[in-house]
C-alpha positions as CSV (number, residue, x, y, z in Angstrom):
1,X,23.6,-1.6,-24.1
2,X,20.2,-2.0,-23.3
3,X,17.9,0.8,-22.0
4,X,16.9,-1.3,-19.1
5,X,20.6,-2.2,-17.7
6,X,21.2,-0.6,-14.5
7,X,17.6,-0.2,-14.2
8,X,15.8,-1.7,-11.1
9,X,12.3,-3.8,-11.6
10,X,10.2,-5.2,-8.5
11,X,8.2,-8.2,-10.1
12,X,4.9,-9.0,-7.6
13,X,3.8,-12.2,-8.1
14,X,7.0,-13.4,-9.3
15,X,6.8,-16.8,-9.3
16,X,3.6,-17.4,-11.6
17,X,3.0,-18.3,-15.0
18,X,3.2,-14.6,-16.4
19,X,5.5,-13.2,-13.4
20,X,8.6,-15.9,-14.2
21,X,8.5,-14.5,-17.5
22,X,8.9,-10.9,-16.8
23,X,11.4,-12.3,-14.6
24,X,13.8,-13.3,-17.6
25,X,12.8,-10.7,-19.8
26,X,13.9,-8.1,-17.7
27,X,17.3,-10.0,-16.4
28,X,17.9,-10.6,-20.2
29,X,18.5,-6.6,-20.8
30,X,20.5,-6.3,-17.9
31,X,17.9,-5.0,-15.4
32,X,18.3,-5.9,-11.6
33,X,14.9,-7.7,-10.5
34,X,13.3,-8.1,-7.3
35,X,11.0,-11.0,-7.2
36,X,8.2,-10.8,-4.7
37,X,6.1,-14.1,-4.0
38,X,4.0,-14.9,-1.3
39,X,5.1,-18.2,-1.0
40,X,9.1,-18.6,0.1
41,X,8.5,-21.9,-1.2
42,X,8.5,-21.2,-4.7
43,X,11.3,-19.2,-4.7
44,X,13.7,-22.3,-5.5
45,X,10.9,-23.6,-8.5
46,X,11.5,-20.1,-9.9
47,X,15.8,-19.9,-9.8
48,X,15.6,-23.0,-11.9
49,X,13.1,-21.9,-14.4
50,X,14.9,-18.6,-15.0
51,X,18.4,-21.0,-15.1
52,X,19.8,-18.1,-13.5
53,X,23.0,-16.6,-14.8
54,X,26.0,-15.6,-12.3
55,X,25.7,-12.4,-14.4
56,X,22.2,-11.3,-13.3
57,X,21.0,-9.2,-10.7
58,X,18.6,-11.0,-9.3
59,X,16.9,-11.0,-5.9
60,X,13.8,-12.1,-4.0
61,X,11.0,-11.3,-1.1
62,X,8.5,-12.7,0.8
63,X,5.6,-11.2,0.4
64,X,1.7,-10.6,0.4
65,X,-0.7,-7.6,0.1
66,X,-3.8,-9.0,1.2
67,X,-3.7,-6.5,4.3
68,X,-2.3,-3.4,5.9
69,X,-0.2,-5.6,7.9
70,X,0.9,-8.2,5.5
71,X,1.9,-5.2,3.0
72,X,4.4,-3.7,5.5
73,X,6.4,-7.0,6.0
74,X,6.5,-7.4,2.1
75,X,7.5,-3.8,1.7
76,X,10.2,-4.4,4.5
77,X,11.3,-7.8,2.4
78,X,11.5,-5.5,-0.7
79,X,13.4,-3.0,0.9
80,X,15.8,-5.5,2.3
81,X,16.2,-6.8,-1.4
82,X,16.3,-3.4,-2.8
83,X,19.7,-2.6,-0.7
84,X,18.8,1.4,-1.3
85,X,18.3,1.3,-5.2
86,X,15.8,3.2,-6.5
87,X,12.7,1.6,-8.2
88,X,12.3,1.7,-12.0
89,X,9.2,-0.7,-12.6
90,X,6.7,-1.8,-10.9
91,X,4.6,-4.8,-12.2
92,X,2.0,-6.3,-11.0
93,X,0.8,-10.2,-12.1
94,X,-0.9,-11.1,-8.8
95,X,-4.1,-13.0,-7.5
96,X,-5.9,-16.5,-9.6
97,X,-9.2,-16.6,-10.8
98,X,-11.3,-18.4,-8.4
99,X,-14.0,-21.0,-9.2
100,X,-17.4,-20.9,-7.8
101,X,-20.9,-21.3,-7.9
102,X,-22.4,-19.4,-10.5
103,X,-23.7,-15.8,-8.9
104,X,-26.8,-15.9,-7.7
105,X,-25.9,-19.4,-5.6
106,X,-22.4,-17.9,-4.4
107,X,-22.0,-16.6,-1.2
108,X,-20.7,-12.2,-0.4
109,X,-18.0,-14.1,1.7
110,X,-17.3,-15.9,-1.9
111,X,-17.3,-13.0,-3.8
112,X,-15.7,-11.3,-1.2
113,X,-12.3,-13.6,-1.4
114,X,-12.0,-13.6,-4.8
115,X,-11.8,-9.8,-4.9
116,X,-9.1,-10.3,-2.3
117,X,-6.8,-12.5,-4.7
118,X,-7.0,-9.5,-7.4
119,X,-8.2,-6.1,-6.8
120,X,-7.4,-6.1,-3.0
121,X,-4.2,-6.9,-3.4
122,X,-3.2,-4.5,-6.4
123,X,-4.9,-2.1,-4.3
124,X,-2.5,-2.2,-1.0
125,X,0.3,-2.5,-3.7
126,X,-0.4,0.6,-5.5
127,X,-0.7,2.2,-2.0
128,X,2.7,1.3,-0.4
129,X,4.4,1.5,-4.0
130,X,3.3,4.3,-6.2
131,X,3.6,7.1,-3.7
132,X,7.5,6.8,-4.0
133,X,7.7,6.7,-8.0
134,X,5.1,9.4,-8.3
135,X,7.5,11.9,-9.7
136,X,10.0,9.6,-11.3
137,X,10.2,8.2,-15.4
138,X,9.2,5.2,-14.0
139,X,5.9,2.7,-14.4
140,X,3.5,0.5,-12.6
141,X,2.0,-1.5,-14.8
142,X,-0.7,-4.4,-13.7
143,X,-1.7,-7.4,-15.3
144,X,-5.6,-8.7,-15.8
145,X,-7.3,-10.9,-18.9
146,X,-9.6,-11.5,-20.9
147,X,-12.4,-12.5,-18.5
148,X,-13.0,-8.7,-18.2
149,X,-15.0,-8.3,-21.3
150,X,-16.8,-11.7,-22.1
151,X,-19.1,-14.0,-20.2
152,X,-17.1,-16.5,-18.8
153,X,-16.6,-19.8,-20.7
154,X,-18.3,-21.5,-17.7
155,X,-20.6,-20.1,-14.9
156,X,-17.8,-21.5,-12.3
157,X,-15.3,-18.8,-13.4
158,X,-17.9,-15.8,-13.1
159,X,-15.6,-14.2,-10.3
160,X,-12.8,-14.0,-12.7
161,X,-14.7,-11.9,-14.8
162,X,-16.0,-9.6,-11.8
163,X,-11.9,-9.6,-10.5
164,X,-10.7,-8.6,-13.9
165,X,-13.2,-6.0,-14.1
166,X,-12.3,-4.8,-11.5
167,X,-8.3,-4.5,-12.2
168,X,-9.3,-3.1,-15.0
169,X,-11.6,-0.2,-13.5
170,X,-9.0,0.1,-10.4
171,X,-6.5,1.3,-13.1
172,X,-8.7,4.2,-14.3
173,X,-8.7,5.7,-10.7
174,X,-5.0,5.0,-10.7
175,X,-4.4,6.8,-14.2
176,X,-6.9,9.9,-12.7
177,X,-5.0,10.4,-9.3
178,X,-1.2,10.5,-11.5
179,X,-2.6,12.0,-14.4
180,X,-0.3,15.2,-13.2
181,X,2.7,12.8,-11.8
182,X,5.6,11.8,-14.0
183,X,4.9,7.9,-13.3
184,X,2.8,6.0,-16.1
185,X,0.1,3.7,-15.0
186,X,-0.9,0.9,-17.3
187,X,-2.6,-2.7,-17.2
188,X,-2.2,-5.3,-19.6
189,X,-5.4,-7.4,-20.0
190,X,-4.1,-10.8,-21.8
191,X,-7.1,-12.5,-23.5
192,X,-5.2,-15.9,-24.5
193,X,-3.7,-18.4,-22.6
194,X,-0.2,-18.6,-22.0
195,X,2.0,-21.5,-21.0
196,X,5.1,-21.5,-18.2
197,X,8.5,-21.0,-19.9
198,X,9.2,-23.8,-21.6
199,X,5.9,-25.1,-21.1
200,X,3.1,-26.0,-24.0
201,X,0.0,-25.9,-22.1
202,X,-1.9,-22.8,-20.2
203,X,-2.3,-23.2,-16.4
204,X,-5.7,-25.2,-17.2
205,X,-4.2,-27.6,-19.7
206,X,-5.0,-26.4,-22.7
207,X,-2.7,-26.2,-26.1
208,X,-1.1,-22.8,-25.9
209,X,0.6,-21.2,-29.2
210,X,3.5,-19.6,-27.1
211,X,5.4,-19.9,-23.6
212,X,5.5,-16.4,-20.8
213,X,8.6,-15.5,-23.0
214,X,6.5,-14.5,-25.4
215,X,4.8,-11.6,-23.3
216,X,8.5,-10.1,-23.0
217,X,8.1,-7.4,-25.8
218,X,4.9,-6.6,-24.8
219,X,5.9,-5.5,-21.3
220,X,9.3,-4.6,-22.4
221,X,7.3,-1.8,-24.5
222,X,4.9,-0.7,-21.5
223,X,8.4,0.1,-19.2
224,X,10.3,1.7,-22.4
225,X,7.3,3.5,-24.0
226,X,4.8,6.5,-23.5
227,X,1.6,4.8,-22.7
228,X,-0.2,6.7,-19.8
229,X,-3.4,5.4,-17.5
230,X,-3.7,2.6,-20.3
231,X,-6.0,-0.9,-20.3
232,X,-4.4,-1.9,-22.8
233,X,-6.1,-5.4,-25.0
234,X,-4.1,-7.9,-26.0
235,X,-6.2,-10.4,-28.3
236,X,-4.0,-12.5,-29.9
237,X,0.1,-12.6,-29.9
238,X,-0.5,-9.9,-32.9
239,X,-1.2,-7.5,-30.7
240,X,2.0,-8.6,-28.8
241,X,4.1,-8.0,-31.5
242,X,2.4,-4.9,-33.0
243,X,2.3,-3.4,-29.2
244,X,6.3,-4.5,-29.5
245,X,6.7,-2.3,-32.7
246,X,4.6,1.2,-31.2
């Protein structure tokens, strides 16, 4: 039996590249998963990539944290879906990198939106979901890349870098308020690109070595380990596997 069967994991940003991955992962050892999107739409897209099994536990809400408003109709979707089971795992794979002028030719109002599809919304998430795992063995674990730590391949993609960053920093004030809570905050910062299950190119075309499949061990060992207030690197699928094996 797998440690994660009869446990209970709200996927945000579901129905993405990354997020349909943790999707299966977590179905496949017997977890029951909420999948949160913020666009109903997708929701169909998604049952057919997982190929969903009459045996999983498996439902979905509507959602978006882009404001106080929005975030109490997705946390009233995710309650719905919950049906009074406690939360496990919380993680995070929300918000796109947004292409732009480079910096000193964007706009505030530019910069302003694509902090919005990243650190805004992790931050009304963390808000209406950590409070309630505070004191359980549980984890809320976010997702950010590579961006964070390089200059960006071209000037258009600067405000990838600055939203990354920013996950990235957001979790260190996380990891400081819980430092005394049982709940483990963690982010993953992928530097590689990944292709949709099945898939053999990243979300900008290029070749990419392995499918969101491949991410499985790595956040498999986040929700099962000890890592605490964590950004944690991962390079190259090495670091994948090694992070599999800690």
């Amino acid at each position: 039996m797998s440690s994660f069967t009869g446990k209970t994991v709200v996927v945000l940003g579901a129905t993405g590249v990354v997020g349909s991955g943790i999707c299966r992962a977590f179905l496949d050892q017997g977890a029951f998963v909420v999948a949160v999107s913020r666009n109903a739409g997708r929701f169909d897209d998604l049952s057919k990539t997982l190929a969903l099994k009459a045996s999983d536990g498996f439902a979905t809400a509507v959602g978006d944290f882009k404001d106080e408003a929005s975030t109490g109709l997705a946390m009233a979707g995710i309650d719905r879906a919950l049906a009074g089971r406690a939360i496990d795992h919380v993680i995070s794979s929300q918000g796109f990198v947004k292409f732009g002028p480079p910096p000193t030719q964007s706009t505030s109002a530019q910069l302003n939106d694509a902090l919005a599809d990243g650190l805004t919304i992790n931050f009304n998430a963390a808000k209406a979901l950590l409070p309630g795992i505070k004191q359980r063995a549980a984890t809320f674990t976010m997702v950010s890349g590579g961006l964070a730590h390089i200059p960006p391949p071209d000037p258009a993609m600067w405000m990838g870098t600055i939203k990354n960053a920013a996950v990235n920093a957001f979790t260190l004030g996380l990891a400081a308020e819980t430092a005394r809570d049982v709940v483990r905050v963690n982010t993953l910062c992928i530097h590689f690109g990944i292709a949709p299950i099945g898939g053999k190119q990243n979300q900008f075309g290029l070749p990419a070595e392995r499918d969101s499949l491949g991410l499985a061990p790595a956040f498999l060992a986040i929700a099962r380990g000890k890592q605490k207030g964590h950004v944690l690197c991962l390079n190259s699928w090495a670091d994948v596997d090694a992070l599999a094996k800690s």
